[in-house]
Backbone as numpy.savetxt, mean C-alpha at the origin, in Angstrom:
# Nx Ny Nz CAx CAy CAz Cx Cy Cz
-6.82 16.26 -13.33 -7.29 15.65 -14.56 -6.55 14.35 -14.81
-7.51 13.04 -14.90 -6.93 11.96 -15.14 -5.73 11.75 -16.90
-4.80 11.70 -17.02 -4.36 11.44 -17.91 -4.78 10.39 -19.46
-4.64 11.01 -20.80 -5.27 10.66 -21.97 -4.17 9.03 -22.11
-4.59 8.27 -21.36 -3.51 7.26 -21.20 -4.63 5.57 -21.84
-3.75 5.12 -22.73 -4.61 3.60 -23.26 -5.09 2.80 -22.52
-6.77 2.66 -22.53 -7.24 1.95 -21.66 -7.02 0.99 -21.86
-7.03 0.02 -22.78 -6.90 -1.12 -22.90 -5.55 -1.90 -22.20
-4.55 -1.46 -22.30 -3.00 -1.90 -21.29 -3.53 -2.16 -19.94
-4.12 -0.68 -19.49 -4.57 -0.77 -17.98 -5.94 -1.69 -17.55
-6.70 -1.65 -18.41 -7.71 -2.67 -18.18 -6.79 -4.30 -18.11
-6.42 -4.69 -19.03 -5.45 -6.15 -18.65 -4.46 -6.05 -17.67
-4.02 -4.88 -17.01 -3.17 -5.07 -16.10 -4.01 -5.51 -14.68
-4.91 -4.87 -14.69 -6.25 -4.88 -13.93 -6.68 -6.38 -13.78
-7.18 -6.70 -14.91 -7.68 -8.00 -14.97 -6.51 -9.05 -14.36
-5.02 -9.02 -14.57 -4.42 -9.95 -13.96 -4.61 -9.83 -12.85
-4.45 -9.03 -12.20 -4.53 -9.08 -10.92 -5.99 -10.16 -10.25
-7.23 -9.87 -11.10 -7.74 -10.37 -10.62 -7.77 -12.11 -10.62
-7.35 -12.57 -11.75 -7.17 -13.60 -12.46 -6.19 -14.39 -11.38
-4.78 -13.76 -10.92 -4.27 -14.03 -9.74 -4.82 -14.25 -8.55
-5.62 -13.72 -8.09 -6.77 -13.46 -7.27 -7.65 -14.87 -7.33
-7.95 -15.14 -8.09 -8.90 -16.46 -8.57 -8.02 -17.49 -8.39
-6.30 -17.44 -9.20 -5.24 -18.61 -9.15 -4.54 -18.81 -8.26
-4.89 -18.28 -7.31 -4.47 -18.39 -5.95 -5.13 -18.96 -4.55
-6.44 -19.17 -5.26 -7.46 -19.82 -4.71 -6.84 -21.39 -4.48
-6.53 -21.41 -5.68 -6.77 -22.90 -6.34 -5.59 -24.18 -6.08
-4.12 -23.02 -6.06 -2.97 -23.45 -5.87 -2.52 -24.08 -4.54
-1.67 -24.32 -4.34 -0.77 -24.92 -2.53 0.19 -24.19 -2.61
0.99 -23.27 -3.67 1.65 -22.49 -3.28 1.31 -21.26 -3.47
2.42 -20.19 -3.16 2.18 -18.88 -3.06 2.45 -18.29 -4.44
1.80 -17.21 -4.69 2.28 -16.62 -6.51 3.18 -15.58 -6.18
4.30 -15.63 -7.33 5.16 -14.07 -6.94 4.50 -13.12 -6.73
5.09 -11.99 -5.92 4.80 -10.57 -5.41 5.07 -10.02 -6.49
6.03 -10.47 -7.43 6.42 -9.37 -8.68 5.36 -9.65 -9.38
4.05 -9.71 -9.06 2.91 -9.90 -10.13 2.52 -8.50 -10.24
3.28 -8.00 -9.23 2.48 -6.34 -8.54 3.42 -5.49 -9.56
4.66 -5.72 -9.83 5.47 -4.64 -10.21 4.47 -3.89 -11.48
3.59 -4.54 -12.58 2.71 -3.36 -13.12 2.33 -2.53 -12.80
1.72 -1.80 -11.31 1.56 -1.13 -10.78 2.24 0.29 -10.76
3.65 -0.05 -11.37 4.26 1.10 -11.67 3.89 1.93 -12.72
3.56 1.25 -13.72 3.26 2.18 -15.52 1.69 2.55 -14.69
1.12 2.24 -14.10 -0.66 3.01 -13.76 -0.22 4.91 -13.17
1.24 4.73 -12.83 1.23 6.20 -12.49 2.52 6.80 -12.54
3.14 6.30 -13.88 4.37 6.46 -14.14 4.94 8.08 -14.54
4.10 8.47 -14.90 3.64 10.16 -15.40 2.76 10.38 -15.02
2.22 9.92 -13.84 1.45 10.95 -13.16 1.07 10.65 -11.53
1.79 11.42 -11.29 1.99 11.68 -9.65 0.65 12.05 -8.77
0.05 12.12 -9.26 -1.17 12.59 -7.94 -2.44 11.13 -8.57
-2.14 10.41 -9.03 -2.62 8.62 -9.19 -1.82 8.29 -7.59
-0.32 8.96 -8.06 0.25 7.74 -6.55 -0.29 8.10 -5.59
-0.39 9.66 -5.57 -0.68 9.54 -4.12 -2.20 9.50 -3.78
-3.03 9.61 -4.55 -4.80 9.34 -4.35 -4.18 7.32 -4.34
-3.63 7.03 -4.51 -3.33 5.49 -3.98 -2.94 5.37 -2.81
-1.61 6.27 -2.62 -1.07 6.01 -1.31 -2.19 6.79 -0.19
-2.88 7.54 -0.24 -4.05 7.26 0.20 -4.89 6.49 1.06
-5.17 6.08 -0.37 -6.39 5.02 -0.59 -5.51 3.98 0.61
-4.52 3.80 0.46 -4.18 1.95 1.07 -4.07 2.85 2.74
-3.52 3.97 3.05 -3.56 4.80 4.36 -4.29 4.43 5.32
-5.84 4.80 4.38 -6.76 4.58 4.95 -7.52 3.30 4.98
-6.99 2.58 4.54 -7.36 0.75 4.35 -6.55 0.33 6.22
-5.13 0.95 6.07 -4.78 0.68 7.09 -5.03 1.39 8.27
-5.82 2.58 8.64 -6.42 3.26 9.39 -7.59 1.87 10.31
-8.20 1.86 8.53 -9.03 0.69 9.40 -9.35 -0.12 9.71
-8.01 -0.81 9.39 -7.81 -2.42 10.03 -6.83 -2.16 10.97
-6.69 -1.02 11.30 -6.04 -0.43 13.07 -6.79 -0.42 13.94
-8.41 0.46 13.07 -9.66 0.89 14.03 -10.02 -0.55 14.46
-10.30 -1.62 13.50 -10.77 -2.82 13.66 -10.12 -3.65 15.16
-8.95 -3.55 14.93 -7.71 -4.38 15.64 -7.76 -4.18 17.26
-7.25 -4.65 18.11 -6.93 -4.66 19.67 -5.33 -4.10 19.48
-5.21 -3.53 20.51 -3.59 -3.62 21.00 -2.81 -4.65 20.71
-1.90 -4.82 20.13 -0.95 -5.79 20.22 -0.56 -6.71 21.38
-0.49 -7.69 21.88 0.00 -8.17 23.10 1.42 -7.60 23.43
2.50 -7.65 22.36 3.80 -6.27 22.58 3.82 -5.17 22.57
2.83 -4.55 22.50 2.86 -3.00 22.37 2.51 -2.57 23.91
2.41 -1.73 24.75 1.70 -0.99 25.99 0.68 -0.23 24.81
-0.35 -0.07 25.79 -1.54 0.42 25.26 -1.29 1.84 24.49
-0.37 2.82 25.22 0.00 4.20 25.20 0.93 4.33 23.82
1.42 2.69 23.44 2.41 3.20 22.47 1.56 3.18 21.21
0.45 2.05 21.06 -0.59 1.51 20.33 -1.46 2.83 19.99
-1.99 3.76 21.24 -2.51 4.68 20.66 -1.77 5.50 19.88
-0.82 6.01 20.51 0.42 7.12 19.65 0.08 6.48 18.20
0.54 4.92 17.76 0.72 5.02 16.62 -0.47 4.75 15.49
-1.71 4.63 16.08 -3.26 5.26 15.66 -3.01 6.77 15.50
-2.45 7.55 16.29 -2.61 9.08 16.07 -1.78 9.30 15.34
-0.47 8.62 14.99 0.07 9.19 14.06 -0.09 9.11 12.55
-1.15 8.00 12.22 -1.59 7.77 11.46 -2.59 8.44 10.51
-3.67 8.90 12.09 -4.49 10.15 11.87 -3.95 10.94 11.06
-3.11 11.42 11.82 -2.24 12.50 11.03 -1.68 12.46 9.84
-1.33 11.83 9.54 -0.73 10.97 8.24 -1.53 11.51 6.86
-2.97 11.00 7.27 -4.19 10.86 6.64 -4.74 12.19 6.57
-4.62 13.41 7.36 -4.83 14.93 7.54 -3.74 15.17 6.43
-2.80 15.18 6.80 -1.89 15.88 5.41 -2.07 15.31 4.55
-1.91 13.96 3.92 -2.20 13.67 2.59 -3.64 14.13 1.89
-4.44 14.31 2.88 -5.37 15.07 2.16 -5.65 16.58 1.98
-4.63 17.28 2.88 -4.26 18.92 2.61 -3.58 19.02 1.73
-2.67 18.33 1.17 -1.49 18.08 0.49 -2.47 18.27 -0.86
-2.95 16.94 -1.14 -3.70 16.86 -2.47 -4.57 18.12 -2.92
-5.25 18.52 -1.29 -5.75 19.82 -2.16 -5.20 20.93 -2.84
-3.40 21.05 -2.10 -3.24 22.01 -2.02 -1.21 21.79 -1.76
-1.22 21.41 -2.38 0.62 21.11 -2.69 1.47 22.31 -2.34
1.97 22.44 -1.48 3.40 23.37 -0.85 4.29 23.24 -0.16
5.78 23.65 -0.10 6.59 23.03 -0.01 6.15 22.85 1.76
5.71 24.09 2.63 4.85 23.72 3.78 4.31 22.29 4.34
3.70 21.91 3.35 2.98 20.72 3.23 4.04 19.56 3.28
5.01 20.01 2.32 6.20 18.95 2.02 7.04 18.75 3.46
6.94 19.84 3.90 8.05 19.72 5.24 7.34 19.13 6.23
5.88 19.31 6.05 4.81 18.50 7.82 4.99 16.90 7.26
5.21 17.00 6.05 5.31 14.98 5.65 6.49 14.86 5.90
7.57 15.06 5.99 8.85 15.23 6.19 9.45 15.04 7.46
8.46 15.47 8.28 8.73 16.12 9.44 8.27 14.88 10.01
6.79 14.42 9.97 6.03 13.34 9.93 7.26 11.61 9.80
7.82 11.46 8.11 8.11 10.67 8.46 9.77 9.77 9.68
10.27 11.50 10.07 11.21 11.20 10.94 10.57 10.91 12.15
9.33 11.37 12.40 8.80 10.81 13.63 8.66 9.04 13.41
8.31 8.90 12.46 7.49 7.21 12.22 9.24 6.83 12.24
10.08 6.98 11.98 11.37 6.71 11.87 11.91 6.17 13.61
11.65 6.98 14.22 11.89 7.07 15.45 11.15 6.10 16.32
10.00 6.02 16.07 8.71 5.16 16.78 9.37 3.71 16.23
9.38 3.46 15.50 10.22 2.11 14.29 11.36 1.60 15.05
12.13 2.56 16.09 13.65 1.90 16.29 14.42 1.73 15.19
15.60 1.49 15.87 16.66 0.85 15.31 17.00 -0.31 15.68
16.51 -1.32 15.59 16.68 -3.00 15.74 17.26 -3.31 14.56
18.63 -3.42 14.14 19.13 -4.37 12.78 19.76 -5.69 13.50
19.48 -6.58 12.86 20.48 -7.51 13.38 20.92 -8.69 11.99
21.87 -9.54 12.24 22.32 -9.99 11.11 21.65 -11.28 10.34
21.02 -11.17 9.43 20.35 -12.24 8.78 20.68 -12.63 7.22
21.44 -14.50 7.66 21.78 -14.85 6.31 23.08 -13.46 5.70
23.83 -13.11 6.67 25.01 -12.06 6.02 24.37 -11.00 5.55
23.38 -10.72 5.71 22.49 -9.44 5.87 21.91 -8.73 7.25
22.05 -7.57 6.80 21.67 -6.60 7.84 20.22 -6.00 7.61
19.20 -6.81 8.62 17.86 -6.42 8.24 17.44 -5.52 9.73
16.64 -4.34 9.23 15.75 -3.61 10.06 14.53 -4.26 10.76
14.38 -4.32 11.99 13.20 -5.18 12.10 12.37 -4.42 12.70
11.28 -3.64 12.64 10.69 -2.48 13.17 9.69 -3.03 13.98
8.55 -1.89 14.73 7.66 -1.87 15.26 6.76 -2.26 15.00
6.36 -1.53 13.74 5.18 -1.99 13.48 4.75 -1.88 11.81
4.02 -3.03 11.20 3.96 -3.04 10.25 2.58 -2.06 9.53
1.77 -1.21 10.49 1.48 -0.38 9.85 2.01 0.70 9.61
2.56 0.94 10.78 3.52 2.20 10.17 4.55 2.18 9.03
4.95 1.10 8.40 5.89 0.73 7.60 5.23 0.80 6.13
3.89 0.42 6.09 2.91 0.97 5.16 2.91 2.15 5.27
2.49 2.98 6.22 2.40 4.64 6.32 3.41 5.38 5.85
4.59 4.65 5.78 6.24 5.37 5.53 6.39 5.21 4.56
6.27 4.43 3.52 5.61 4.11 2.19 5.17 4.45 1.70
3.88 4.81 2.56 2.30 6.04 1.35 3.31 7.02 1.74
3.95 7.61 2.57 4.17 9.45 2.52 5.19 9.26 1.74
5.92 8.72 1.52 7.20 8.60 0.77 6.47 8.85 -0.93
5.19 8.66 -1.13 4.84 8.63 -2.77 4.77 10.27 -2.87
4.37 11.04 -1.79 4.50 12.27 -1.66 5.58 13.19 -1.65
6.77 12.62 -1.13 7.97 13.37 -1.06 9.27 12.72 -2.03
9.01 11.70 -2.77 10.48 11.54 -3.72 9.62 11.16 -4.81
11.00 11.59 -5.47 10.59 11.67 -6.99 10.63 10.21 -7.54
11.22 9.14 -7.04 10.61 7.90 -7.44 9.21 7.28 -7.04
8.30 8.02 -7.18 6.99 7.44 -6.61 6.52 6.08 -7.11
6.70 5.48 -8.51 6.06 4.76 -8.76 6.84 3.29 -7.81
8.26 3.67 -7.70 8.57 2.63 -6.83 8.22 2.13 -5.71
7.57 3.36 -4.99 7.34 3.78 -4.09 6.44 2.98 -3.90
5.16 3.23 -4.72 3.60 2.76 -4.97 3.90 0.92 -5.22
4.85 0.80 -5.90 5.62 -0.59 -5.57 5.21 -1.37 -4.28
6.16 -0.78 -3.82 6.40 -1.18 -2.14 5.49 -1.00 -1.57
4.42 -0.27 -1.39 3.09 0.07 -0.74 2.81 -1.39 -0.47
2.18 -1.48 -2.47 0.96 -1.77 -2.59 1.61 -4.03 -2.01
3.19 -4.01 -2.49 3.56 -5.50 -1.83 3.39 -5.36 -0.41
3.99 -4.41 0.43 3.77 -4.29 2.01 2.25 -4.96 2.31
1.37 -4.08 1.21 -0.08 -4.32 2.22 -0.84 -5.55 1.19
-0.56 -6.53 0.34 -0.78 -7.59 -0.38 0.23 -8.49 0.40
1.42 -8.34 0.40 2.09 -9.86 0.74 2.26 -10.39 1.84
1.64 -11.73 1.88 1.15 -12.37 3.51 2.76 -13.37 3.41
2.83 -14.35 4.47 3.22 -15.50 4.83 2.69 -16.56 5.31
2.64 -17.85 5.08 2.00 -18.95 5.63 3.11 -20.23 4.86
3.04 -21.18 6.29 3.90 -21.96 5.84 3.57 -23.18 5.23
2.52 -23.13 5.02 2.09 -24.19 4.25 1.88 -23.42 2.49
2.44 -22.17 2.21 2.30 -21.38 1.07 3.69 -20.75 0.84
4.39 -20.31 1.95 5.29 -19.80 1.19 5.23 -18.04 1.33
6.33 -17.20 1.48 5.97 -15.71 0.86 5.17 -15.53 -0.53
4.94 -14.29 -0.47 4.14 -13.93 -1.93 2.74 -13.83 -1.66
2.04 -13.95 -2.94 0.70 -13.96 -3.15 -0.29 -15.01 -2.10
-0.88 -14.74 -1.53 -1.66 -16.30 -0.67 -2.70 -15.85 -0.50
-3.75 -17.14 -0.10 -5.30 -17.07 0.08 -5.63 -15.49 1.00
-4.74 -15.27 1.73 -5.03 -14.37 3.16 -4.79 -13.57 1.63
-3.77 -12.87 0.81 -3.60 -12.22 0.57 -4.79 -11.47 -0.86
-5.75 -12.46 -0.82 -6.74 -12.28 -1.98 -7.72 -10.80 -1.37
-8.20 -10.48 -0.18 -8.82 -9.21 -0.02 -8.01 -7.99 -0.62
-6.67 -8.09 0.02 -6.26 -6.76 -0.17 -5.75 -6.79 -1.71
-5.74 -7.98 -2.46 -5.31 -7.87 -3.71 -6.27 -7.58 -4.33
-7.69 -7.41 -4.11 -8.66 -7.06 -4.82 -8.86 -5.24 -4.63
-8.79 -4.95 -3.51 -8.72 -3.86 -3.18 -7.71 -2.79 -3.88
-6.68 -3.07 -4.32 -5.95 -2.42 -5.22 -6.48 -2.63 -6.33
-6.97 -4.08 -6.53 -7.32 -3.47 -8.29 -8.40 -2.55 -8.32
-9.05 -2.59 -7.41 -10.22 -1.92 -6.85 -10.32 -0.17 -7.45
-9.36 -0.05 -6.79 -9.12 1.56 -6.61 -8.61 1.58 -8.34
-7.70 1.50 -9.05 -7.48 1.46 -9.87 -8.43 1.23 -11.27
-9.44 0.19 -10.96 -10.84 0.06 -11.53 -11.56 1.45 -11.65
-11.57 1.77 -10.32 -12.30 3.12 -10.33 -11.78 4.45 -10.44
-10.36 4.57 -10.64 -9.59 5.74 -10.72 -9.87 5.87 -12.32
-9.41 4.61 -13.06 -9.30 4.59 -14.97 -10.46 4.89 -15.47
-11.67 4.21 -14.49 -12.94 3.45 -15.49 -14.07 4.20 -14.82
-13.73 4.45 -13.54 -15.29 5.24 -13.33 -16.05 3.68 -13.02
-15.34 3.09 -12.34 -16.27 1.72 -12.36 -15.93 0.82 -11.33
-17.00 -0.15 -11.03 -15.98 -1.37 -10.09 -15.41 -2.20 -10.93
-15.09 -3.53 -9.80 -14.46 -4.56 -10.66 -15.54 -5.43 -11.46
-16.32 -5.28 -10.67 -18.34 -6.48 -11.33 -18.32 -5.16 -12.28
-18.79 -4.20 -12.14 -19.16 -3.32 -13.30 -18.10 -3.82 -14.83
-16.49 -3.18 -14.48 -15.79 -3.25 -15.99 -15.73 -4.61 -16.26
-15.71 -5.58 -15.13 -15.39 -7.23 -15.83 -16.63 -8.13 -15.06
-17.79 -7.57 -15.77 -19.02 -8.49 -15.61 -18.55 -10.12 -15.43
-19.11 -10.84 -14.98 -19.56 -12.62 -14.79 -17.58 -12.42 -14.52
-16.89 -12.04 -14.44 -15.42 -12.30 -14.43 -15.10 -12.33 -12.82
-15.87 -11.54 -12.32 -15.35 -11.19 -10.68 -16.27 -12.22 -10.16
């Protein structure tokens, strides 16, 4: 049951996004990523929003995997593995939702020490920081969505998702928000449109989209 929560907050949180979406068209630079941090109050008290999100973006990245070729760095064998583990990914979060047990909790668990492993351990030192530099950036989304499933900070969680799979680079823009990054920024408001409203984005914000 969706929560007795004020539409009106979530409808304007909604609408920025799209509004960003439009002002990002227009600009030469990039817009902050912290445009996203609202994203947290949409499922701040209520945990099964995050994960019908973390989800939702799962399978966004399922299929811009299905879409994709092998990597030119990957061997073909490692490329499939991490399509199948994805599969999988996408099998429990949807056993899970039907059906929540700690069972369930331990195959995601279990799950994300594998994606842990596939990822490496590559740190090396950047700017007096120690950054992880992994495999692959879908799986880093995937470690993300299961993570809204297994800790109790989810909305942070849903955070990090939803910047992982919105924030591009281009050097004529800058990190953050960018032209590349206008599909998948619609796509979150997307889901969210239709989780609150029972609606799209043309449906709740006619002549606006």
């Amino acid at each position: 049951m969706k929560p007795k929560t004020s539409q009106a907050p979530i409808a304007n949180k909604i609408k920025k996004w799209v509004q960003t979406a439009k002002e990002v068209e227009k600009t030469r630079f990039s817009i902050s990523i912290t445009r996203l941090t609202s994203i947290k109050s949409l499922c701040t008290e209520n945990r099964v929003a995050a994960e019908k999100f973390a989800l939702y973006i799962a399978k966004r990245v399922q299929h811009q995997m299905n879409q994709a070729t092998c990597p030119e760095h990957y061997p073909q064998e490692e490329w499939e593995q991490h399509k199948q583990v994805v599969d999988e990914a996408i099998a429990l979060m949807e056993i899970y939702l039907e059906n929540p047990t700690d069972e369930g909790t331990q195959s995601i668990y279990r799950l994300l020490r594998t994606i842990n492993d596939l990822q490496g351990d590559d740190r090396r030192n950047v700017h007096w920081a120690t950054v992880h530099f992994v495999r692959s950036g879908y799986l880093l989304k995937l470690d993300y969505a299961l993570r809204c499933f297994t800790n109790n900070d989810f909305p942070y969680w849903i955070y990090k998702l939803a910047r992982e799979y919105v924030e591009r680079y281009a050097p004529q823009y800058g990190s953050g928000i960018t032209p590349e990054s206008i599909p998948m920024l619609l796509e979150v408001a997307e889901f969210w449109c239709q989780y609150y409203f029972d609606q799209s984005l043309s449906e709740k914000f006619p002549g606006f989209i």
